[in-house]
FIMAR-8929 format. One record per residue: x, y negated, z negated of N, C-alpha, C in turn. Coordinates in steps of 0.02 Angstrom, whole numbers, padded with zeros to 5 digits, always signed. Atoms other than C-alpha are relative to their C-alpha. Layout:
XYZXYZXYZ
...
This chain:
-00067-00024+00018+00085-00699-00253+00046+00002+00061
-00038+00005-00067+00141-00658-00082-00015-00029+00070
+00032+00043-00058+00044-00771+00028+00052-00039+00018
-00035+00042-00051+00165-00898+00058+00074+00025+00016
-00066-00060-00031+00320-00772+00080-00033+00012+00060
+00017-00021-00068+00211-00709+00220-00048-00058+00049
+00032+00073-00064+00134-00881+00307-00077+00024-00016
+00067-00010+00009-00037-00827+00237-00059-00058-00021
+00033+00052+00042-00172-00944+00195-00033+00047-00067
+00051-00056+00046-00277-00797+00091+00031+00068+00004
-00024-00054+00017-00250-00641+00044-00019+00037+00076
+00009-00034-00049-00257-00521+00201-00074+00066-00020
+00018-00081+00016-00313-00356+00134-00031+00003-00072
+00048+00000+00066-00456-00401-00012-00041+00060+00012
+00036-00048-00013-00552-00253-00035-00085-00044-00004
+00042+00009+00016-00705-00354-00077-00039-00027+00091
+00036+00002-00072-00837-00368+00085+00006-00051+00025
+00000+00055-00022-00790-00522+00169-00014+00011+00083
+00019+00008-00069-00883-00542+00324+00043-00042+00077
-00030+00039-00047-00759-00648+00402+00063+00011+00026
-00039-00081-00010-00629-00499+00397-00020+00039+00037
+00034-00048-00044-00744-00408+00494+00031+00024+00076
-00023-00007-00059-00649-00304+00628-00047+00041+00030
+00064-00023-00051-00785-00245+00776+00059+00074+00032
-00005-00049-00033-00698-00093+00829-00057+00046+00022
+00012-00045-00024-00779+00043+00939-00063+00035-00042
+00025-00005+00010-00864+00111+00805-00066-00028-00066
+00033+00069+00035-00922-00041+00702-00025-00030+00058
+00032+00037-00034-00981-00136+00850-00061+00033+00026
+00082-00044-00006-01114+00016+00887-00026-00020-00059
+00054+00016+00072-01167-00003+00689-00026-00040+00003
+00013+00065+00004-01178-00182+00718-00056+00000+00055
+00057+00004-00027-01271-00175+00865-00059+00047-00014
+00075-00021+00017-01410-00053+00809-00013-00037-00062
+00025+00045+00038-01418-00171+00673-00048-00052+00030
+00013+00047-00058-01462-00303+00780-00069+00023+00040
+00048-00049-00043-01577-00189+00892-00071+00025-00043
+00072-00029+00047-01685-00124+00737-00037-00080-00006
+00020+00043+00027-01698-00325+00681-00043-00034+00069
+00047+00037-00025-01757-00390+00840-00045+00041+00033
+00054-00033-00028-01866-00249+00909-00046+00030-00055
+00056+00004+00023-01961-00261+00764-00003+00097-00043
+00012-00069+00013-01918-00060+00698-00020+00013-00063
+00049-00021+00037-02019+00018+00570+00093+00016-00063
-00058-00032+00077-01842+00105+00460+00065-00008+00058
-00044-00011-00017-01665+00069+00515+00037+00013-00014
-00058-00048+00065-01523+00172+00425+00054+00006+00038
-00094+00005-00013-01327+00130+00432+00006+00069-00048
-00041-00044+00038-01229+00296+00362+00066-00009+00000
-00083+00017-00013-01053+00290+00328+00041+00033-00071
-00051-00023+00044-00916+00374+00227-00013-00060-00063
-00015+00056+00066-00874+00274+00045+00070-00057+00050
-00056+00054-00037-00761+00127+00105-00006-00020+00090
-00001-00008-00075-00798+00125+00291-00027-00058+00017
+00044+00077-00041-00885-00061+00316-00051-00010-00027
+00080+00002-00005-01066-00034+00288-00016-00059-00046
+00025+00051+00027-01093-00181+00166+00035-00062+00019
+00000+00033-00040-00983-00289+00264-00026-00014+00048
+00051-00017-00035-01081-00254+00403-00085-00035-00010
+00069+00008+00015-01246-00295+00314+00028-00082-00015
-00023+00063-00001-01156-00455+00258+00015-00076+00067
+00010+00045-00054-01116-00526+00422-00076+00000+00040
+00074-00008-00043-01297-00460+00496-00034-00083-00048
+00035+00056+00028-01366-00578+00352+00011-00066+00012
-00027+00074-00045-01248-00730+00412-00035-00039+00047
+00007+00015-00083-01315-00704+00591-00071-00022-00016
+00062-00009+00014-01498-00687+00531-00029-00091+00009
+00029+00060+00026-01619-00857+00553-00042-00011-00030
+00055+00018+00056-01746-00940+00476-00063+00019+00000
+00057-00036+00008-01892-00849+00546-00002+00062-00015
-00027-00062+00030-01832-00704+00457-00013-00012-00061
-00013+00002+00052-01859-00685+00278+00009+00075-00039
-00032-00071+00017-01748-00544+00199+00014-00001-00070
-00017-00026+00039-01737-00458+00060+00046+00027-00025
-00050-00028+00014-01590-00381-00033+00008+00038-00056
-00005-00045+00064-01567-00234-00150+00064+00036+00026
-00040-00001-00018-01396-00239-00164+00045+00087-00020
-00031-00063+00032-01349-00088-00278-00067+00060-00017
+00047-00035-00010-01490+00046-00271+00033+00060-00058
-00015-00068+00041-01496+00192-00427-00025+00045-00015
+00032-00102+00007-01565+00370-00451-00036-00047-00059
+00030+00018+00021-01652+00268-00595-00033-00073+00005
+00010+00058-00033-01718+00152-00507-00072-00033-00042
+00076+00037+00056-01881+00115-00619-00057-00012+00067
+00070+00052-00066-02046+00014-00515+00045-00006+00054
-00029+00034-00072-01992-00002-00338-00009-00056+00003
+00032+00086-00027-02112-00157-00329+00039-00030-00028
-00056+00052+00030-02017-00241-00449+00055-00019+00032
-00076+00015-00034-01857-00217-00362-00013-00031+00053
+00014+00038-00078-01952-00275-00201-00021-00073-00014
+00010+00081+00010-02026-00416-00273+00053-00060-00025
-00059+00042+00014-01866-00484-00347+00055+00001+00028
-00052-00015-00028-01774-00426-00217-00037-00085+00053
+00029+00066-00056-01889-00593-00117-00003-00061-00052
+00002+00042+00049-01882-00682-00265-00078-00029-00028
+00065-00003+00025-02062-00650-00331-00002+00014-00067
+00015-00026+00067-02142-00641-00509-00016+00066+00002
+00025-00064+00012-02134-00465-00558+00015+00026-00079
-00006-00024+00070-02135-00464-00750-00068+00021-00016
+00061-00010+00046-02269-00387-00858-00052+00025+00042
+00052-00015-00060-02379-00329-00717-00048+00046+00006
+00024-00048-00020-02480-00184-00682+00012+00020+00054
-00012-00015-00069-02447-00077-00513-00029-00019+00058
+00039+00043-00034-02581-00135-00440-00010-00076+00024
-00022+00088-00032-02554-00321-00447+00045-00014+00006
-00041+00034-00038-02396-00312-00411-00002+00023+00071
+00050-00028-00045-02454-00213-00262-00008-00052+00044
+00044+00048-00006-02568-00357-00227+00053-00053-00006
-00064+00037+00010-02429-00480-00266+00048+00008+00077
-00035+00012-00069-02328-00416-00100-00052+00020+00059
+00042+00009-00070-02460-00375+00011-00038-00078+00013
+00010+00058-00038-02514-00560+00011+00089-00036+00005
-00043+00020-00039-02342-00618+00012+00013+00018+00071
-00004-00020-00055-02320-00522+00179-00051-00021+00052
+00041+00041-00033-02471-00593+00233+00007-00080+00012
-00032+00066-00002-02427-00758+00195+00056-00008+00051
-00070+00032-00052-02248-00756+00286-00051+00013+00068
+00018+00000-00091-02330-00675+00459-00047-00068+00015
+00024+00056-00014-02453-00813+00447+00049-00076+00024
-00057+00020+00005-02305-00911+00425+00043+00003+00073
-00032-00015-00048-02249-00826+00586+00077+00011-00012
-00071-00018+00041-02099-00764+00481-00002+00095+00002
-00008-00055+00024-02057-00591+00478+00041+00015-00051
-00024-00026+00078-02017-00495+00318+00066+00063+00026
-00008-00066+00011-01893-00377+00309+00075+00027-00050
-00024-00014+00077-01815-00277+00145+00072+00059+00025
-00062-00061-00010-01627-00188+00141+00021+00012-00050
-00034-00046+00057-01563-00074+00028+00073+00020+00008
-00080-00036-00005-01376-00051+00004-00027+00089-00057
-00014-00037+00036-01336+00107-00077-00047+00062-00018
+00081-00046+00008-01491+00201-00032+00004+00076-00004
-00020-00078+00033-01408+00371-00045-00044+00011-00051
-00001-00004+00078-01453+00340-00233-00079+00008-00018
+00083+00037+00001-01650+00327-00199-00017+00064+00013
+00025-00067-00013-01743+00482-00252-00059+00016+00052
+00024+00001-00075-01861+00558-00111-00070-00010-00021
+00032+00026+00018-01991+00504-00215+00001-00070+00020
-00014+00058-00010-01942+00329-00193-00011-00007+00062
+00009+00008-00088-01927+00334-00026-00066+00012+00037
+00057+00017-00018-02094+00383+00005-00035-00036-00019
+00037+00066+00054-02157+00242-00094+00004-00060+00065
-00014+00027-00041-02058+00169+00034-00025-00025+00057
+00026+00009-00016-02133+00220+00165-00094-00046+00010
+00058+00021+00016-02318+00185+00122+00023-00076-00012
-00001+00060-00004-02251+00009+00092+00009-00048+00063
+00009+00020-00079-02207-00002+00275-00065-00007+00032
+00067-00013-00028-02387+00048+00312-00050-00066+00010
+00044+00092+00003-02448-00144+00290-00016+00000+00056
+00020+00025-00071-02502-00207+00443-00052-00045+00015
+00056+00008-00021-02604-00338+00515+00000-00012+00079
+00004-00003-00065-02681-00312+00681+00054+00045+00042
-00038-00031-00051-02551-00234+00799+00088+00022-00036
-00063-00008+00027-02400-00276+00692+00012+00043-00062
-00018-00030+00054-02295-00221+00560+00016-00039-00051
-00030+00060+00036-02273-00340+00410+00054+00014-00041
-00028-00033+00074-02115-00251+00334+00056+00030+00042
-00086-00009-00009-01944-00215+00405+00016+00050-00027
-00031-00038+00045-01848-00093+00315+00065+00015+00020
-00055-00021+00002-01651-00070+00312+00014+00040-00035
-00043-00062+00067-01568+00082+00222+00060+00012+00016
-00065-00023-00007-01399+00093+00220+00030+00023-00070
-00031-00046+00051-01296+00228+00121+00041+00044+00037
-00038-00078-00007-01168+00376+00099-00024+00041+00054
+00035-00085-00034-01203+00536+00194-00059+00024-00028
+00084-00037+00045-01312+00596+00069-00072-00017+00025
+00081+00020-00028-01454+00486+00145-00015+00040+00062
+00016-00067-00063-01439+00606+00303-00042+00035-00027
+00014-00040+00016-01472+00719+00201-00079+00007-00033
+00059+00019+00031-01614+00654+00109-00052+00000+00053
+00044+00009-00054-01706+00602+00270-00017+00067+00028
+00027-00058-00043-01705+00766+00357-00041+00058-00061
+00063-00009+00043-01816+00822+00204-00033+00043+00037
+00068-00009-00042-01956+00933+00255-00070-00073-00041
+00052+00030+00034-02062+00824+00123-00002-00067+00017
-00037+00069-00030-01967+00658+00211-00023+00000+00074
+00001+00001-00061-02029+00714+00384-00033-00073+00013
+00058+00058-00036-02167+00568+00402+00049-00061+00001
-00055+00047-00001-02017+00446+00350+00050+00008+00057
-00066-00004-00054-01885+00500+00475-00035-00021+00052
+00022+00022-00072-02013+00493+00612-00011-00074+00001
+00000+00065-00004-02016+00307+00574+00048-00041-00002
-00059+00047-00011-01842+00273+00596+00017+00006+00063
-00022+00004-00049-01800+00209+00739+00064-00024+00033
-00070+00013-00033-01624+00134+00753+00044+00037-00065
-00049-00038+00052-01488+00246+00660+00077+00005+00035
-00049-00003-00028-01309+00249+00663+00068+00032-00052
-00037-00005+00038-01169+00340+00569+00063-00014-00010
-00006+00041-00010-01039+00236+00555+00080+00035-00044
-00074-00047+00003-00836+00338+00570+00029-00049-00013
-00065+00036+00025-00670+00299+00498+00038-00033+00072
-00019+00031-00066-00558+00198+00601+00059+00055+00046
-00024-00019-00037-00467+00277+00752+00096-00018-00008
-00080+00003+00005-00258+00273+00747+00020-00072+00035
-00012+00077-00065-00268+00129+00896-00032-00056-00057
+00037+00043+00051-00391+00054+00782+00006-00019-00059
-00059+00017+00061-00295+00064+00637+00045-00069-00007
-00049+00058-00005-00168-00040+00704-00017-00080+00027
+00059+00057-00001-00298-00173+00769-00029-00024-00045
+00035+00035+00078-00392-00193+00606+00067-00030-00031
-00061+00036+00055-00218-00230+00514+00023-00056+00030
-00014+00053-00055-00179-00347+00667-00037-00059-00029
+00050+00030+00014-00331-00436+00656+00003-00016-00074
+00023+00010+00083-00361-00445+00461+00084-00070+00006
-00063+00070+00007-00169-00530+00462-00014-00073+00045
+00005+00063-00026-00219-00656+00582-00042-00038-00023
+00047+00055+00030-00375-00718+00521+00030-00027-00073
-00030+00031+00053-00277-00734+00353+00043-00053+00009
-00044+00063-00036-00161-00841+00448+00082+00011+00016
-00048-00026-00024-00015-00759+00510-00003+00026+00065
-00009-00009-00072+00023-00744+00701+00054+00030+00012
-00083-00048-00014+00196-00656+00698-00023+00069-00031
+00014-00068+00028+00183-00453+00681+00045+00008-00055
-00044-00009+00064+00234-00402+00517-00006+00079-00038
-00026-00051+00024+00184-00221+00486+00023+00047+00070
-00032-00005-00062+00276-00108+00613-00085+00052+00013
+00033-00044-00015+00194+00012+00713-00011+00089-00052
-00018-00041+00093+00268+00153+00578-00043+00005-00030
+00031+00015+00081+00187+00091+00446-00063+00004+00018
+00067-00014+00010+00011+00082+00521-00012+00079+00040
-00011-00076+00008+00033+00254+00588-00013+00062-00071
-00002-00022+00067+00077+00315+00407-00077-00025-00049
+00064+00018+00041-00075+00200+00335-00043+00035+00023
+00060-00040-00033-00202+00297+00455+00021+00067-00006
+00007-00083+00036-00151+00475+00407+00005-00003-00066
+00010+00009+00076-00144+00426+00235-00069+00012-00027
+00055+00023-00002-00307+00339+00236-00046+00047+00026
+00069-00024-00053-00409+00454+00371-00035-00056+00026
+00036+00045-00025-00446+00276+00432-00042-00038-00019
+00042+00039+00028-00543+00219+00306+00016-00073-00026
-00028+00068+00014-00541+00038+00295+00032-00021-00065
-00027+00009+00078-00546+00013+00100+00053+00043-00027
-00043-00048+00039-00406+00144+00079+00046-00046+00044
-00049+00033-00031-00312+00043+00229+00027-00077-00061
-00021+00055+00034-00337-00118+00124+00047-00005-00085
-00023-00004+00073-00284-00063-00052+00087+00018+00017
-00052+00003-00001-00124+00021+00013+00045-00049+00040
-00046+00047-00048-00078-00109+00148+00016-00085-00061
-00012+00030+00049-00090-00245-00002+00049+00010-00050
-00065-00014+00044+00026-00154-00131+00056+00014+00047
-00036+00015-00043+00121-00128+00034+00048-00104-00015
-00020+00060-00031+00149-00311+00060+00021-00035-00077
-00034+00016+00086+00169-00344-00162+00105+00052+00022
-00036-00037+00007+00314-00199-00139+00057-00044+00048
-00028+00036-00067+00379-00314+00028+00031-00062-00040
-00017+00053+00034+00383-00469-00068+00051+00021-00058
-00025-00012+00040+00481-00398-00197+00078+00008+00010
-00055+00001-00021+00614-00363-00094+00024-00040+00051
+00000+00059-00081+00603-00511+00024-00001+00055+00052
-00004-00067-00083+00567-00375+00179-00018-00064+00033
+00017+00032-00055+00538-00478+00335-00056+00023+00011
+00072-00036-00007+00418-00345+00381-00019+00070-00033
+00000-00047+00039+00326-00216+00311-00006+00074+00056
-00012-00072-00058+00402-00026+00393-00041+00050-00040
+00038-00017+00001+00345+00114+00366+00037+00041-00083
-00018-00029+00076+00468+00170+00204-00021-00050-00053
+00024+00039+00051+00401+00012+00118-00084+00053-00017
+00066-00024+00005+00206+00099+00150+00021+00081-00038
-00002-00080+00019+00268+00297+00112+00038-00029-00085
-00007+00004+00079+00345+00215-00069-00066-00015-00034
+00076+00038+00057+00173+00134-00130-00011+00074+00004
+00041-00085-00021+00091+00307-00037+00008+00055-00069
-00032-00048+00049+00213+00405-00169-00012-00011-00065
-00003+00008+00089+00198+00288-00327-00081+00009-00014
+00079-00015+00038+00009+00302-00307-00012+00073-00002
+00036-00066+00011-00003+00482-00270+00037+00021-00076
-00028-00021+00058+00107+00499-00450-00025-00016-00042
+00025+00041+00067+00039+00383-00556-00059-00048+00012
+00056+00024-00023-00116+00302-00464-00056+00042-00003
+00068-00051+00012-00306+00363-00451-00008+00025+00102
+00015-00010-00071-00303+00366-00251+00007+00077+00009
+00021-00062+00006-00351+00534-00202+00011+00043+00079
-00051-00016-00065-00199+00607-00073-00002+00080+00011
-00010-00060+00020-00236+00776-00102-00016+00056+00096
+00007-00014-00065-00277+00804+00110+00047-00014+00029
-00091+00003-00043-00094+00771+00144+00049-00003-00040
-00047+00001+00026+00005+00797+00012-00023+00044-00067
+00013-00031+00064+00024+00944-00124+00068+00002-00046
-00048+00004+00059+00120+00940-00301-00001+00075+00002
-00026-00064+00012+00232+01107-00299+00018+00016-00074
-00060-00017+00076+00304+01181-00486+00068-00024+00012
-00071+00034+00000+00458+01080-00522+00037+00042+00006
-00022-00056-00009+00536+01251-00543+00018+00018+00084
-00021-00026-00060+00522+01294-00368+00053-00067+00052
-00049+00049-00048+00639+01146-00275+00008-00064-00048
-00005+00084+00044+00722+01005-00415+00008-00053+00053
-00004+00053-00046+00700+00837-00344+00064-00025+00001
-00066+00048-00026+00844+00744-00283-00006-00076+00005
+00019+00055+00042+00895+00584-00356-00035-00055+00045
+00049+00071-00063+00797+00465-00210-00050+00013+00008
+00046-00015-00025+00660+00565-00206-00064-00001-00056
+00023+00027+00032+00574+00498-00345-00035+00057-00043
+00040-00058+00049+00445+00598-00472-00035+00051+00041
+00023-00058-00027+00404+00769-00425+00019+00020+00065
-00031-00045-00051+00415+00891-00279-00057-00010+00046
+00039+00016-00043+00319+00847-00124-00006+00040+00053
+00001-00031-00082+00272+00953+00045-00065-00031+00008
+00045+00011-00019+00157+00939+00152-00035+00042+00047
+00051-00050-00023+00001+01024+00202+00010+00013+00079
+00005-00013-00088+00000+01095+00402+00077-00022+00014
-00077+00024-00038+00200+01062+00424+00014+00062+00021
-00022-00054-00020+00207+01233+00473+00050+00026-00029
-00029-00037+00050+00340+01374+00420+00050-00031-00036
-00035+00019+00083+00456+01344+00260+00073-00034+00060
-00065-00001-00043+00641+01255+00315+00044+00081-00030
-00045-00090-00022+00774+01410+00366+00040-00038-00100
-00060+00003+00052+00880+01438+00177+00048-00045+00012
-00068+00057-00030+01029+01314+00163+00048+00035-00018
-00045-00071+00012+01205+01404+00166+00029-00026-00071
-00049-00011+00028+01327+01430+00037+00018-00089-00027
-00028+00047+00017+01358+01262-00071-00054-00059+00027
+00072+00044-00017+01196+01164+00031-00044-00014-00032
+00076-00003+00041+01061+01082-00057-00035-00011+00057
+00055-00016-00023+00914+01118-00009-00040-00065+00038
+00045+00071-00004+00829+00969+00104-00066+00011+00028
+00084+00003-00017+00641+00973+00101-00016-00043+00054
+00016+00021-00068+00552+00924+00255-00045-00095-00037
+00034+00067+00021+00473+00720+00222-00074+00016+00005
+00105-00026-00006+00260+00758+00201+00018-00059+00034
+00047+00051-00027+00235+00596+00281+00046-00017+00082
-00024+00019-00061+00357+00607+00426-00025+00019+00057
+00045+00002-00058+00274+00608+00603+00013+00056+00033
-00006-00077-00028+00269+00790+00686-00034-00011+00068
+00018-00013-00041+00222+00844+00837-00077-00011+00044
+00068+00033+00010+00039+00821+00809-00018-00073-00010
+00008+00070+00013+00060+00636+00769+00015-00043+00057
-00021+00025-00044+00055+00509+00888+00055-00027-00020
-00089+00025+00003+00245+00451+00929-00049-00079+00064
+00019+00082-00015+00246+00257+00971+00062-00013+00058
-00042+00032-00029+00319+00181+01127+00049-00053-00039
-00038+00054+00065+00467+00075+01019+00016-00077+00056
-00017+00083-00060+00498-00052+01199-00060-00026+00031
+00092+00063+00020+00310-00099+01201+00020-00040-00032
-00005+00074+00005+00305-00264+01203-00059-00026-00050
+00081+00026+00009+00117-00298+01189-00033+00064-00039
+00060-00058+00009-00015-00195+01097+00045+00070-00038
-00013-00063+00009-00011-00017+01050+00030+00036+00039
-00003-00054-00043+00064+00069+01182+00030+00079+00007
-00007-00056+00016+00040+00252+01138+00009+00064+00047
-00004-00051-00055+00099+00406+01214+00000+00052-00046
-00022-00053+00049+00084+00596+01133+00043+00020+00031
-00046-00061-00005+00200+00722+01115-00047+00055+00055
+00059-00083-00030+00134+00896+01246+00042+00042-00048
């Protein structure tokens, strides 16, 4: 729709995991490398954590890219609290017969596959997206499936990546024997304000645009919106750039981003409720620009002073930049170059 208004080859800002989107910030390039670190030192359990939206199956996506051929990996992409036979899921997570079976032969079924690959001089090893979802039953199943071994080695890998909740799960008392067998872990934060404006950088270029097009503003406004989370950056920086096209904008500021911000917190499912509260219409009628409903915002500190005699009333903007917000050098040339307020 608005790709070739904006010199794009592809869409910028797909929410769907494209590894080739992948921005390495600060605290994605630690995830990535203990990825990396569990796969070639051979570790018994390695567990990505991460907010909802934050990377983690991008992440597992490019690991699999990088991965070669003396590797043979497994994938259990969507993991559920009813998860049924593990084996099953393991065996068709390698692309093994696991219909009709008994526990035992399928059992028997991956302990010679695993034998087979090391012979093979292949190592095995199995990842779970979504492993939050995996009761602590499961997980010790888990373990004990790590327990293979021939001779010195380990024939059995294991990735877990999930929510928070898997923290939670692991530090178990009944989970202890499991935790002590993880050895690379990483929990895996929203993006940083600098980093904000780097991921949106980045994502536009690899789409194919080399001229800056959202201001500094606007990714300011997207990262206190968001809390940094990538998939909340991509959904609003997209109806951003629909809202842009609509009005031929050159670029997208930061009142193009605070209108989507507004029409979704009114009539969208996005969930603004950490920076922005709906007052009783009763207490302050809106004014005709200021679209549906009555807006403040949380931590702006005390109320504005009364207005005199014949004044309407002008409410403070929730999304305008305070004291607490970083303020943007505007004659930076290059880069971010940020300075606070004391």
């Amino acid at each position: 729709m608005y790709e070739a208004f904006y010199g794009f080859r592809e869409k910028p800002f797909s929410i769907l995991p494209d590894p080739s989107f992948l921005y390495l910030g600060a605290t994605h390039t630690m995830a990535y490398a203990m990825l990396e670190y569990g796969v070639r030192n051979r570790a018994g359990f390695t567990v990505i954590t991460g907010e909802v939206g934050c990377g983690k199956t991008t992440l597992l996506r490019r690991l699999l890219e990088e991965l070669g051929p003396e590797l043979r990996v497994g994938l259990i992409s969507n993991a559920q609290q009813d998860f049924g036979e593990l084996l099953q899921w393991v065996l068709m997570a390698f692309g093994l017969d696991y219909r009709a079976r008994s526990k035992v032969e399928l059992f028997d079924t991956f302990q010679q596959f695993l034998i087979a690959e090391y012979a093979q001089g292949r190592r095995t090893i199995l990842i779970i997206d979504e492993a939050q979802n995996l009761t602590p039953q499961t997980l010790e199943e888990l373990r004990m499936l790590s327990n293979i071994n021939a001779d010195k080695d380990q024939l059995l890998q294991l990735i877990l990546v999930g929510q928070p909740r898997l923290r939670g799960l692991l530090r178990r008392p009944d989970l202890l024997q499991l935790a002590q067998r993880v050895s690379a872990d990483f929990h895996l934060k929203p993006l940083s304000l600098a980093e904000t404006i780097q991921y949106v950088r980045h994502r536009l270029k690899v789409a194919g645009r080399e001229e800056p097009l959202f201001t500094n503003e606007a990714c300011a406004l997207l990262h206190r919106v968001t809390r940094g989370v990538p998939r909340l950056i991509n959904i609003i920086a997209d109806t951003a750039l629909v809202y842009g096209y609509a009005e031929e904008a050159p670029v997208i500021d930061r009142r193009l981003v605070y209108a989507v911000v507004k029409d979704k917190a009114n009539q969208g499912s996005l969930q603004l409720s950490h920076l922005i509260k709906r007052k009783p219409k009763a207490a302050a009628p809106a004014t005709a620009d200021e679209g549906q409903g009555d807006w403040t915002a949380r931590g702006q500190g005390a109320a504005p002073a009364a207005p005199g005699a014949g004044q309407a009333a002008e409410r403070p903007d929730p999304l305008r930049p305070t004291a607490s917000v970083v303020e943007f050098d505007k004659d930076a040339v290059r880069g971010p170059l940020l300075k606070r307020e004391s």
